[in-house]
TIVO-2410 file (N, C-alpha, C; in nm, 3 decimals):
# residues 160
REC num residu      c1      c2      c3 atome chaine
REC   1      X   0.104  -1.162   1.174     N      A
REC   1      X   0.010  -1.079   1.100    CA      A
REC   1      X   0.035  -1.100   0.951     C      A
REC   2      X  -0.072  -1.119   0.886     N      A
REC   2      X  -0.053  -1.138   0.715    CA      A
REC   2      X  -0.099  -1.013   0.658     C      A
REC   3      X  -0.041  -0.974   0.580     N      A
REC   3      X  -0.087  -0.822   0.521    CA      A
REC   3      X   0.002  -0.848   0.346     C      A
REC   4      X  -0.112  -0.797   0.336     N      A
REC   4      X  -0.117  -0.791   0.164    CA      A
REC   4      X  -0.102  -0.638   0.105     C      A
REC   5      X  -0.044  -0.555  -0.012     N      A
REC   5      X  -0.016  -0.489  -0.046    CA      A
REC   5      X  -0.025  -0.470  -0.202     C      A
REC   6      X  -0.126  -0.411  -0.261     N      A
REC   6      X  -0.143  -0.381  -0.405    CA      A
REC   6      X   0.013  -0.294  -0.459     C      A
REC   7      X  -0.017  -0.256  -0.562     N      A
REC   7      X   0.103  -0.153  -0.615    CA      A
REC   7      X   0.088  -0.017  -0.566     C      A
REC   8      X   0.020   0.055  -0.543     N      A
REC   8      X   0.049   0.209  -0.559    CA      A
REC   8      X   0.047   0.228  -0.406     C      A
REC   9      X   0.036   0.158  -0.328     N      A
REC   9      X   0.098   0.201  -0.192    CA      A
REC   9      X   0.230   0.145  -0.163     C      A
REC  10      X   0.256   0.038  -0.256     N      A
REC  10      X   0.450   0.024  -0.227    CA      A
REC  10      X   0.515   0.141  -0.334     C      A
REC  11      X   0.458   0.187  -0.399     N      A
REC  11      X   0.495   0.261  -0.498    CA      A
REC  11      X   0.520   0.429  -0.452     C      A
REC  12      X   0.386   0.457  -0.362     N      A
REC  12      X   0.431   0.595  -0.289    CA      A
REC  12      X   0.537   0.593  -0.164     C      A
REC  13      X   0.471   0.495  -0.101     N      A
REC  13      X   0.569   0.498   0.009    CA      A
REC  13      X   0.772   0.507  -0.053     C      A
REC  14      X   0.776   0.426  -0.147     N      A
REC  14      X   0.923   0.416  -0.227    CA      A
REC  14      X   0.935   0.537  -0.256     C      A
REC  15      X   0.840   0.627  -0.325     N      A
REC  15      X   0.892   0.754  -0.355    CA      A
REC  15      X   0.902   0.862  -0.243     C      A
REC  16      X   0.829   0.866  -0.126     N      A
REC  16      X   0.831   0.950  -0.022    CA      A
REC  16      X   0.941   0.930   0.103     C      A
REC  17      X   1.010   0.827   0.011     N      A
REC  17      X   1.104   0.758   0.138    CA      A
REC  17      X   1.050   0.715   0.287     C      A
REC  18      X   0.932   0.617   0.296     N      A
REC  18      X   0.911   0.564   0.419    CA      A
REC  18      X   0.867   0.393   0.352     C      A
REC  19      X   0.890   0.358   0.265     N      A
REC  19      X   0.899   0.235   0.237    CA      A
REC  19      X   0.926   0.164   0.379     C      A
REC  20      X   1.029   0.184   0.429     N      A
REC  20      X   1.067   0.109   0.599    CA      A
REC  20      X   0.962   0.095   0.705     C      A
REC  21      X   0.814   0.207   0.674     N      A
REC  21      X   0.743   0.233   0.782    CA      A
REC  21      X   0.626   0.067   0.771     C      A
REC  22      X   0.635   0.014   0.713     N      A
REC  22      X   0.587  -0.120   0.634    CA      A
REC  22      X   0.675  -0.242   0.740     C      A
REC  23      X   0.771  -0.277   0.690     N      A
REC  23      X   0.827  -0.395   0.814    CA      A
REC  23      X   0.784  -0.356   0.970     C      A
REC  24      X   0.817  -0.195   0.978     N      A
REC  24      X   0.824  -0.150   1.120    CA      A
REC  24      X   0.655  -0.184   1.160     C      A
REC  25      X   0.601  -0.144   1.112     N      A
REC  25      X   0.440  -0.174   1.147    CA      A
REC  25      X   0.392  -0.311   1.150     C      A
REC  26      X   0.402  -0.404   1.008     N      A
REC  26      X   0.362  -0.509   0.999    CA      A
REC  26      X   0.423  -0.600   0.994     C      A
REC  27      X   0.553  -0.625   1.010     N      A
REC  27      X   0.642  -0.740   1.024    CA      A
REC  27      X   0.665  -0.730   0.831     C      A
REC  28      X   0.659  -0.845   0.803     N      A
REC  28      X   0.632  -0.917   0.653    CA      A
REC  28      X   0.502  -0.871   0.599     C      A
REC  29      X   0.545  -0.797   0.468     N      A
REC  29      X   0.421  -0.783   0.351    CA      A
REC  29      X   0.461  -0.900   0.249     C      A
REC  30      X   0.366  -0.933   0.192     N      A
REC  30      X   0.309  -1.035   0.100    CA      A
REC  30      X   0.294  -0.950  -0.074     C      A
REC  31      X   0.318  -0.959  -0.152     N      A
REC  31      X   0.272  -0.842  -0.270    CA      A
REC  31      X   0.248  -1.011  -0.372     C      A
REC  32      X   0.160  -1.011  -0.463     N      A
REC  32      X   0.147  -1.067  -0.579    CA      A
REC  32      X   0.259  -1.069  -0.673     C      A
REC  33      X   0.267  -1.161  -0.758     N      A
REC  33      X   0.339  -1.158  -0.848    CA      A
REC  33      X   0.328  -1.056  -0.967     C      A
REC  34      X   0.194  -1.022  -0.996     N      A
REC  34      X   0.125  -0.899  -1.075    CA      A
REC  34      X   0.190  -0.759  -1.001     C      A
REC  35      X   0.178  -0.743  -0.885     N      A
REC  35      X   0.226  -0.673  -0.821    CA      A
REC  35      X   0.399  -0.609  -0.837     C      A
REC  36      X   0.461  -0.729  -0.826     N      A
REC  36      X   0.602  -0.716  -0.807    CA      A
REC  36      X   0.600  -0.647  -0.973     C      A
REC  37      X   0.531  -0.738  -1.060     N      A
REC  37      X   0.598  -0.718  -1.235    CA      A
REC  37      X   0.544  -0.532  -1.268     C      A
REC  38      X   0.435  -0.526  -1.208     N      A
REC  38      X   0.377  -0.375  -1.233    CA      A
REC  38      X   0.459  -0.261  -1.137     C      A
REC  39      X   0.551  -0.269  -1.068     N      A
REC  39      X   0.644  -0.214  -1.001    CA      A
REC  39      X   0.796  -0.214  -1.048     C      A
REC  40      X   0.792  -0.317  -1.200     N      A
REC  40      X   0.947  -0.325  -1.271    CA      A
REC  40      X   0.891  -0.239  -1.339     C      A
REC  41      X   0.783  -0.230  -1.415     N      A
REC  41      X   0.764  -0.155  -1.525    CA      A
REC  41      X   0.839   0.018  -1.565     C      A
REC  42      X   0.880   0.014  -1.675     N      A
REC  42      X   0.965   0.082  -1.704    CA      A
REC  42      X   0.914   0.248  -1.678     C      A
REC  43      X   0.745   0.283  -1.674     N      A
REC  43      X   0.708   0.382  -1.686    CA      A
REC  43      X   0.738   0.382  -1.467     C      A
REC  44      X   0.761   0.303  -1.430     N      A
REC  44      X   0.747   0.324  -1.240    CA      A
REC  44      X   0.872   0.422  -1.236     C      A
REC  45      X   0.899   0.440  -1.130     N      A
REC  45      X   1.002   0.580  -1.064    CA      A
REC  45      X   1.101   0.462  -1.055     C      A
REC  46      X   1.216   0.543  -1.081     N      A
REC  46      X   1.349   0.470  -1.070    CA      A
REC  46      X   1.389   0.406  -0.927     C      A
REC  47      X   1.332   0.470  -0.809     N      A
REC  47      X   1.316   0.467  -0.670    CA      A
REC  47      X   1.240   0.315  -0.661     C      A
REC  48      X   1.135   0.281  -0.695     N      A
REC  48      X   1.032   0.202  -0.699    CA      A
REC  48      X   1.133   0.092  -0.794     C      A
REC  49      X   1.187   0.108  -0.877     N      A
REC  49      X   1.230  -0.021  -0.980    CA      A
REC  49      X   1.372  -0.059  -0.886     C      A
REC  50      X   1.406   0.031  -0.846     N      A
REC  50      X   1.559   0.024  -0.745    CA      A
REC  50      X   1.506  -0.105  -0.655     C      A
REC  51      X   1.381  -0.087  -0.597     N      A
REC  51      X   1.347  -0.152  -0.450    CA      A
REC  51      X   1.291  -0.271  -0.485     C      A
REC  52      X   1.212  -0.313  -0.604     N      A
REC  52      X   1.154  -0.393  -0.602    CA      A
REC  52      X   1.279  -0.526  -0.720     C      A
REC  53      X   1.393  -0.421  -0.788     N      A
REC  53      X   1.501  -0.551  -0.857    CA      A
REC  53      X   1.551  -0.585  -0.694     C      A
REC  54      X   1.550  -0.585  -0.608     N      A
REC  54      X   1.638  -0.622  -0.521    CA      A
REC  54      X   1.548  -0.599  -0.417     C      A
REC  55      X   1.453  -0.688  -0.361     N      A
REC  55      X   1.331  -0.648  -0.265    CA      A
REC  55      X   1.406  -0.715  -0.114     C      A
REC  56      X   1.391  -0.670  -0.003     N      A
REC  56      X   1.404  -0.680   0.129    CA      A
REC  56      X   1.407  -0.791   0.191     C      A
REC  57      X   1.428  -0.852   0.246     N      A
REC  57      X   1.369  -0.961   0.333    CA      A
REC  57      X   1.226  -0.984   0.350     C      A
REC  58      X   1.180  -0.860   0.396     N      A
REC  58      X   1.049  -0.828   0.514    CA      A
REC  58      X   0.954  -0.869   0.340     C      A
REC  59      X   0.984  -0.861   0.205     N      A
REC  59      X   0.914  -0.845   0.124    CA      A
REC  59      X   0.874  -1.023   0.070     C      A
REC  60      X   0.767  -1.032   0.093     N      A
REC  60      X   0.737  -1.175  -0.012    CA      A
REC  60      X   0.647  -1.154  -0.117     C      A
REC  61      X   0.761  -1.199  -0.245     N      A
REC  61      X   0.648  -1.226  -0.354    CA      A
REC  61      X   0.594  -1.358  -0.363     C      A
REC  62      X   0.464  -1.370  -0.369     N      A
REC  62      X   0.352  -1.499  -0.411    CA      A
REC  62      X   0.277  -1.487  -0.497     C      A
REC  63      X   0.247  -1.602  -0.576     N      A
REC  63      X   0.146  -1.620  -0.683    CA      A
REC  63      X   0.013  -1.670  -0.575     C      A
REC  64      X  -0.090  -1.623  -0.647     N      A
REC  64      X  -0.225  -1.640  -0.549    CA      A
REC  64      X  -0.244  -1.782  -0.609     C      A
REC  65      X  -0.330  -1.872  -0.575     N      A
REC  65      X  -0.399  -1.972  -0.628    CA      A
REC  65      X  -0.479  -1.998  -0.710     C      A
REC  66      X  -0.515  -1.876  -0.689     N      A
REC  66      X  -0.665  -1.814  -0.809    CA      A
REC  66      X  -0.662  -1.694  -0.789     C      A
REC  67      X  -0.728  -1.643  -0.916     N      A
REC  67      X  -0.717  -1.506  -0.960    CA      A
REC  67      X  -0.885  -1.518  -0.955     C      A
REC  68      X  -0.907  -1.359  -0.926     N      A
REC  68      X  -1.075  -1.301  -0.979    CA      A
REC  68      X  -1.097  -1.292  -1.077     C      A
REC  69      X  -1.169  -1.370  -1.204     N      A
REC  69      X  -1.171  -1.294  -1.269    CA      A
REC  69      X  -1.313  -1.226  -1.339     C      A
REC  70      X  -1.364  -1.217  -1.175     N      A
REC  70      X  -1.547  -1.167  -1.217    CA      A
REC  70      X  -1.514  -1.014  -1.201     C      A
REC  71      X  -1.386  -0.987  -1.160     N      A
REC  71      X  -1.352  -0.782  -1.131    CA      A
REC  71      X  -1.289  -0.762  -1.273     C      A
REC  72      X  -1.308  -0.746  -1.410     N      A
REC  72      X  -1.232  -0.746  -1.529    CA      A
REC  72      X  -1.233  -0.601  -1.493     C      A
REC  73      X  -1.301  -0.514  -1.428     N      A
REC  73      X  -1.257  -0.367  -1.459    CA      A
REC  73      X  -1.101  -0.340  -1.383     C      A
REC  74      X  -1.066  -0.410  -1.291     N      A
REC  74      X  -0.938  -0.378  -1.221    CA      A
REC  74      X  -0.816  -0.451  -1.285     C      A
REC  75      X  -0.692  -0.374  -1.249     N      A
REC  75      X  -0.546  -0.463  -1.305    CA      A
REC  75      X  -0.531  -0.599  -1.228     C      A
REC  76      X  -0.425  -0.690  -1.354     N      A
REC  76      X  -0.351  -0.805  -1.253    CA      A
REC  76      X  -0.324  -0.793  -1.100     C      A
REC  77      X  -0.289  -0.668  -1.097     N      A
REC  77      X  -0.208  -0.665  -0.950    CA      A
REC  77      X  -0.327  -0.634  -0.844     C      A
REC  78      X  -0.433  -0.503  -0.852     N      A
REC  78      X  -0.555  -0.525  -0.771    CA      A
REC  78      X  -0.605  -0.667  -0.771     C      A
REC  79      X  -0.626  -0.745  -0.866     N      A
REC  79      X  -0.705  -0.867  -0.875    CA      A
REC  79      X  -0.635  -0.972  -0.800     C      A
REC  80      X  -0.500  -1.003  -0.830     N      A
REC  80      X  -0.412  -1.124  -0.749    CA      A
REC  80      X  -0.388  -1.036  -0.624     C      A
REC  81      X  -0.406  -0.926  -0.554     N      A
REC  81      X  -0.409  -0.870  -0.445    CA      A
REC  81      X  -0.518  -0.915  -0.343     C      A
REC  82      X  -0.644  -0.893  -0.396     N      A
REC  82      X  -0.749  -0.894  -0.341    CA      A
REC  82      X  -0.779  -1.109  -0.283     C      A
REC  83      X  -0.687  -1.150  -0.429     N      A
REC  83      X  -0.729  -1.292  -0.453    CA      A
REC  83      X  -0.625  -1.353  -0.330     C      A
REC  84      X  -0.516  -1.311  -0.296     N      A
REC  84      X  -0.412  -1.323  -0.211    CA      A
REC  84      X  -0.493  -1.331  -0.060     C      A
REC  85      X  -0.538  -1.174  -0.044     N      A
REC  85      X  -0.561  -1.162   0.082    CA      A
REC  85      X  -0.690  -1.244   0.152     C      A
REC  86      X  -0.775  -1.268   0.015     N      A
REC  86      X  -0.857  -1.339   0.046    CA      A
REC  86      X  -0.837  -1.520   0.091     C      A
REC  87      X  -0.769  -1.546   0.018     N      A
REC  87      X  -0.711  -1.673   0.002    CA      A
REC  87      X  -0.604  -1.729   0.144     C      A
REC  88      X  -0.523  -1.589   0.192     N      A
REC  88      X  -0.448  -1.608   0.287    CA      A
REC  88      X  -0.535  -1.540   0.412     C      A
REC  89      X  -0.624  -1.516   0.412     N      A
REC  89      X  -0.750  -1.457   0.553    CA      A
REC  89      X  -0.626  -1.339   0.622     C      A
REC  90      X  -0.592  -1.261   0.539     N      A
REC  90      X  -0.491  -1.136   0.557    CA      A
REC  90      X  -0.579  -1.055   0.676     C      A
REC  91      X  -0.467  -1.009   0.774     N      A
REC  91      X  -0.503  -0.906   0.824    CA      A
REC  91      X  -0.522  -0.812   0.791     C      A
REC  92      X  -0.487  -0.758   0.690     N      A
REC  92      X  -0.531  -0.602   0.575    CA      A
REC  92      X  -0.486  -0.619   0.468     C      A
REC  93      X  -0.509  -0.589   0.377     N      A
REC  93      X  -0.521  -0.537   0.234    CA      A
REC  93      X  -0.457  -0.399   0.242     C      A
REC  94      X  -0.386  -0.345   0.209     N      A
REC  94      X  -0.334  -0.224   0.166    CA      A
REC  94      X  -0.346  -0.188   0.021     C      A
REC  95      X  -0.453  -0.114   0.012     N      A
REC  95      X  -0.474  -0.064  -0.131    CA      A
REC  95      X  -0.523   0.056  -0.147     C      A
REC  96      X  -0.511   0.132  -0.248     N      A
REC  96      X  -0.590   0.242  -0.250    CA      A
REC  96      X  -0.725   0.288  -0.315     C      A
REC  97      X  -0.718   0.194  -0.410     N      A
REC  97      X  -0.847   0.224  -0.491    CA      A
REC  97      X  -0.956   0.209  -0.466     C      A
REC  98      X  -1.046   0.252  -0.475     N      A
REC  98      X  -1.147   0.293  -0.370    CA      A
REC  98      X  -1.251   0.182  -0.458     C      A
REC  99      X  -1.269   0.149  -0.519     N      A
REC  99      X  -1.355   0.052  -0.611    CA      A
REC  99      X  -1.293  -0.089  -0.553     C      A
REC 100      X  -1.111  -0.106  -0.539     N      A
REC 100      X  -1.100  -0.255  -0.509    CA      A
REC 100      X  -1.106  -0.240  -0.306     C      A
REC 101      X  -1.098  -0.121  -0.279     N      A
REC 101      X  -1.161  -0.156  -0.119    CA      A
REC 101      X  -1.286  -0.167  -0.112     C      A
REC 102      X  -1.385  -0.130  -0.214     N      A
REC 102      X  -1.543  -0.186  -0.199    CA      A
REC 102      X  -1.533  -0.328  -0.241     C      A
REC 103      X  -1.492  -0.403  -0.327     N      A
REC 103      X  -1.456  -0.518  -0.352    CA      A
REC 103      X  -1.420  -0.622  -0.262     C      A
REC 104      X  -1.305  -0.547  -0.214     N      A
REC 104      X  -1.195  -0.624  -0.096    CA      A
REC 104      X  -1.332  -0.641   0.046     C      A
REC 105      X  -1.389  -0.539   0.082     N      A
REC 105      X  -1.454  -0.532   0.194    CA      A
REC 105      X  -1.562  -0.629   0.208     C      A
REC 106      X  -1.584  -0.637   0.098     N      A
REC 106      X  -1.725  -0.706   0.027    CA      A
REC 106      X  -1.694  -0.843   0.050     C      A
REC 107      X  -1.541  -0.897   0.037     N      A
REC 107      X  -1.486  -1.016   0.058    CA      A
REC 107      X  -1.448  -1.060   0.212     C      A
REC 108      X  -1.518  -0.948   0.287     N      A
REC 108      X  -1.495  -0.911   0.433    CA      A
REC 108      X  -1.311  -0.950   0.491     C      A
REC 109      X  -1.253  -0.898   0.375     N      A
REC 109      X  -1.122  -0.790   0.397    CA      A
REC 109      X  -1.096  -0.673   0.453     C      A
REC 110      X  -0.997  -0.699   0.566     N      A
REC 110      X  -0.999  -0.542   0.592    CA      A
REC 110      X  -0.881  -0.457   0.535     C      A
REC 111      X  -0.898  -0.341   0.522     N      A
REC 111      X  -0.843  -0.267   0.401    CA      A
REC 111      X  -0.783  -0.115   0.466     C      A
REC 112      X  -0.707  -0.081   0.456     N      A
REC 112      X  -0.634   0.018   0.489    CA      A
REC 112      X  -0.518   0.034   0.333     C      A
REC 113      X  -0.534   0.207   0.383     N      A
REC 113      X  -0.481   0.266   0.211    CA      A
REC 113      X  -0.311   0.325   0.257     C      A
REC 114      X  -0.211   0.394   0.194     N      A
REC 114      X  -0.156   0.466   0.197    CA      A
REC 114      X  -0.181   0.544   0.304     C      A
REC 115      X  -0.237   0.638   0.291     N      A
REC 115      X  -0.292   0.764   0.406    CA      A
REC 115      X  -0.294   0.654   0.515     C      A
REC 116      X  -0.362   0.582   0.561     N      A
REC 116      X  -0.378   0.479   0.689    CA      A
REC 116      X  -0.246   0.427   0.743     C      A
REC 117      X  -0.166   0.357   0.658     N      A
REC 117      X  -0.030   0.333   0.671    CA      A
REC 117      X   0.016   0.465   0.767     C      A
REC 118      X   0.050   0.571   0.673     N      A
REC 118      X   0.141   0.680   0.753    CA      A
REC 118      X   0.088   0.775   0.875     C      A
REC 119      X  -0.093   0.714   0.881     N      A
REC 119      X  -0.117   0.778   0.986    CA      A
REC 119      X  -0.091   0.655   1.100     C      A
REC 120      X  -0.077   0.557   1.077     N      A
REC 120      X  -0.035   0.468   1.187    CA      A
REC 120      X   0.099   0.467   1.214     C      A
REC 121      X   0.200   0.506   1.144     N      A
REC 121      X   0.351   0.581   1.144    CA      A
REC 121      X   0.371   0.696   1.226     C      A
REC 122      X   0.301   0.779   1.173     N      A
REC 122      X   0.293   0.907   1.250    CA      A
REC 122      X   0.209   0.885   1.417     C      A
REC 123      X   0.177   0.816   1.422     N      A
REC 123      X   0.155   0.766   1.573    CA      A
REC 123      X   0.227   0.661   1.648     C      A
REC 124      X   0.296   0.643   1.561     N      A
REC 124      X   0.440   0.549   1.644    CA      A
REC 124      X   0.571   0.667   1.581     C      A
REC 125      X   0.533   0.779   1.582     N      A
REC 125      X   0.621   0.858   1.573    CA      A
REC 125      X   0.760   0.817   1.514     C      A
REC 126      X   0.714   0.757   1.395     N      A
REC 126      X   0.781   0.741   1.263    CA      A
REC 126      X   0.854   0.835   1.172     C      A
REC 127      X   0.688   0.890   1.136     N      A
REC 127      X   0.745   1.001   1.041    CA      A
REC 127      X   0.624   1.107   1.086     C      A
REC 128      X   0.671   1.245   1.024     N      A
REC 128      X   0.554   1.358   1.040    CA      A
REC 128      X   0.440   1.365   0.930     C      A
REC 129      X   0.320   1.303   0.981     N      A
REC 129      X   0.232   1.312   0.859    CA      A
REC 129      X   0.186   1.425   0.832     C      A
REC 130      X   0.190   1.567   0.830     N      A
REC 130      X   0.209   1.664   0.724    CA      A
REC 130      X   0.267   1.665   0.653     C      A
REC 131      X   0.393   1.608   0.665     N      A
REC 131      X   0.528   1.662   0.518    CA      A
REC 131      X   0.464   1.507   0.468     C      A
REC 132      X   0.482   1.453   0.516     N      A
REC 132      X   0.444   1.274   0.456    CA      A
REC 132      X   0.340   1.298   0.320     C      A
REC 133      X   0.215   1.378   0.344     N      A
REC 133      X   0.129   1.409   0.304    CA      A
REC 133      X   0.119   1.483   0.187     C      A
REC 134      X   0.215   1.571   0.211     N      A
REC 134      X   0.280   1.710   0.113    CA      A
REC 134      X   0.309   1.608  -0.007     C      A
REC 135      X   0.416   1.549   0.069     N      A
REC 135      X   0.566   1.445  -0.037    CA      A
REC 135      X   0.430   1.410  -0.097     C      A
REC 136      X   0.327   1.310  -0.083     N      A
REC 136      X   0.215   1.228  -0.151    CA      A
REC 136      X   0.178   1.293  -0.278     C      A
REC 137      X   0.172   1.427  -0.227     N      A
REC 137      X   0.063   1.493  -0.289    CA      A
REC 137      X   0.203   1.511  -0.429     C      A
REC 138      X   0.310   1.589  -0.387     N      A
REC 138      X   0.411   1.591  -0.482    CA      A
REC 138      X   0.418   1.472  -0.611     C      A
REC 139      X   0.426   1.360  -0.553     N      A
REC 139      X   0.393   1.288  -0.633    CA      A
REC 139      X   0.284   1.248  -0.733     C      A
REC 140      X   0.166   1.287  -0.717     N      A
REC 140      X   0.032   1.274  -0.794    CA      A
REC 140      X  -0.050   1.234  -0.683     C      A
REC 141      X  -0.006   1.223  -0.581     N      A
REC 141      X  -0.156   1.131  -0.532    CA      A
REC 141      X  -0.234   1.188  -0.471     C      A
REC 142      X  -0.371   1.183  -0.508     N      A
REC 142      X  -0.489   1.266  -0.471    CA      A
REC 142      X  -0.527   1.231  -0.289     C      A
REC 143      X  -0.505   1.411  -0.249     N      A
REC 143      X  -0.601   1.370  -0.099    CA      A
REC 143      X  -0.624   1.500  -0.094     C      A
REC 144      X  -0.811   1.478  -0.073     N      A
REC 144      X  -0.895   1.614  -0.055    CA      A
REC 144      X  -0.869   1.668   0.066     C      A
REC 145      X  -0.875   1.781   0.036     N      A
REC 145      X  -0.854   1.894   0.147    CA      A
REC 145      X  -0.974   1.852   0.262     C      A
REC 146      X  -1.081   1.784   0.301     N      A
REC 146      X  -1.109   1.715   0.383    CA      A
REC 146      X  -1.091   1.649   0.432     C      A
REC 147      X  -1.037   1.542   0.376     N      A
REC 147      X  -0.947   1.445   0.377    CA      A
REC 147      X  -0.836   1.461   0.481     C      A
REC 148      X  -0.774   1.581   0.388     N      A
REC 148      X  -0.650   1.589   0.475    CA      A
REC 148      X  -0.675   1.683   0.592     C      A
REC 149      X  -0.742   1.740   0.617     N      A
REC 149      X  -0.750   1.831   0.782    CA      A
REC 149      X  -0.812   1.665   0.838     C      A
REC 150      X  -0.932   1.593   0.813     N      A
REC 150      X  -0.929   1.485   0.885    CA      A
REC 150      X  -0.796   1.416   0.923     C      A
REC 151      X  -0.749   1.378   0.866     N      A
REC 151      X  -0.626   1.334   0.887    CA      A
REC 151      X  -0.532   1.379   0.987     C      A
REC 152      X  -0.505   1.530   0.938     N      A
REC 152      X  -0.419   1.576   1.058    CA      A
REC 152      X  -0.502   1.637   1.182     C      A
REC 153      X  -0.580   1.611   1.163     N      A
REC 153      X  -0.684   1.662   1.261    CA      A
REC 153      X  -0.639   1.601   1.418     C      A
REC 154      X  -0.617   1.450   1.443     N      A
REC 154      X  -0.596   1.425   1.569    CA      A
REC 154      X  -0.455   1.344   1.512     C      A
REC 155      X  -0.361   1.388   1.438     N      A
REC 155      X  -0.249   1.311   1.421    CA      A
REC 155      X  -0.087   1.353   1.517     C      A
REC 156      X  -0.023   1.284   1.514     N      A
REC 156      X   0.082   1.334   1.638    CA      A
REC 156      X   0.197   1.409   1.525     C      A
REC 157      X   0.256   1.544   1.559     N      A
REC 157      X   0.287   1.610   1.500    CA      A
REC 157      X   0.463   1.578   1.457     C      A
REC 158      X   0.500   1.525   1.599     N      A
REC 158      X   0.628   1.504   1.620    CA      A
REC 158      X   0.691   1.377   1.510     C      A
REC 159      X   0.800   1.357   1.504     N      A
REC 159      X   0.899   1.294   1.430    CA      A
REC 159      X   1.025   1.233   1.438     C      A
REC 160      X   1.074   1.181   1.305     N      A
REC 160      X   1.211   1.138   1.315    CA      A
REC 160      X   1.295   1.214   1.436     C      A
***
């Protein structure tokens, strides 16, 4: 399975502590080189700069072949993301931004976000996606209260 990974879903998962739920699901992620450098950056969580000076096995950084550069509204790392998964006929895209999954899709990519990740965790009874969800939210990341009863709506409750 080839799976590609923008920044802000290696970036939450690092801070919510399920970074691991990533190998366990997909074998090997793929991240851009834009990717890896926007994850040193000094403003990222110390958690996130910890993981990515010293990245995993399961982790490959690659330079894409070509970059987009007809998307100027998105960063290096969405753009060599999208250019990656396209280029490598990825089984998913992991991203969140809802502008580069209209993009990505458009490139008939399939695309799964953060939230998707841990609800496929929480059904291999990984982790509990309520607190998973909470931790997200702790961090900044937006999920509407629709959103989230969808979510936990048919999700498995149980855990570590």
């Amino acid at each position: 399975m080839v799976v590609i990974s923008d920044t802000s879903p290696i970036n939450y998962l690092c801070q919510i502590g399920h970074i691991d739920v990533l190998p366990t699901i997909f074998g090997r992620v793929i991240v851009p080189i834009a990717v890896a450098e926007e994850l040193q950056q000094a403003a990222a969580p110390e958690s996130v700069r910890r993981f990515i000076a010293n990245p995993p096995e399961w982790l490959d950084v690659r330079e894409p072949n070509s970059t987009i550069t007809s998307i100027v509204d998105f960063g290096a790392g969405e753009r060599q993301a999208i250019a990656l998964a396209h280029e490598l006929h990825a089984d998913f895209l992991i991203v969140d931004d809802l502008d580069a999954r209209v993009v990505a899709e458009q490139r008939h990519i399939a695309v799964i976000g953060t939230l998707g990740v841990l609800k496929m965790a929480a059904g291999r009874r990984l982790v509990q996606l309520p607190q998973a969800i909470t931790d997200l939210q702790a961090c900044g990341f937006y999920v509407s209260e629709s959103l989230k009863r969808e979510m936990l709506g048919d999700a498995p409750q149980s855990s570590e």
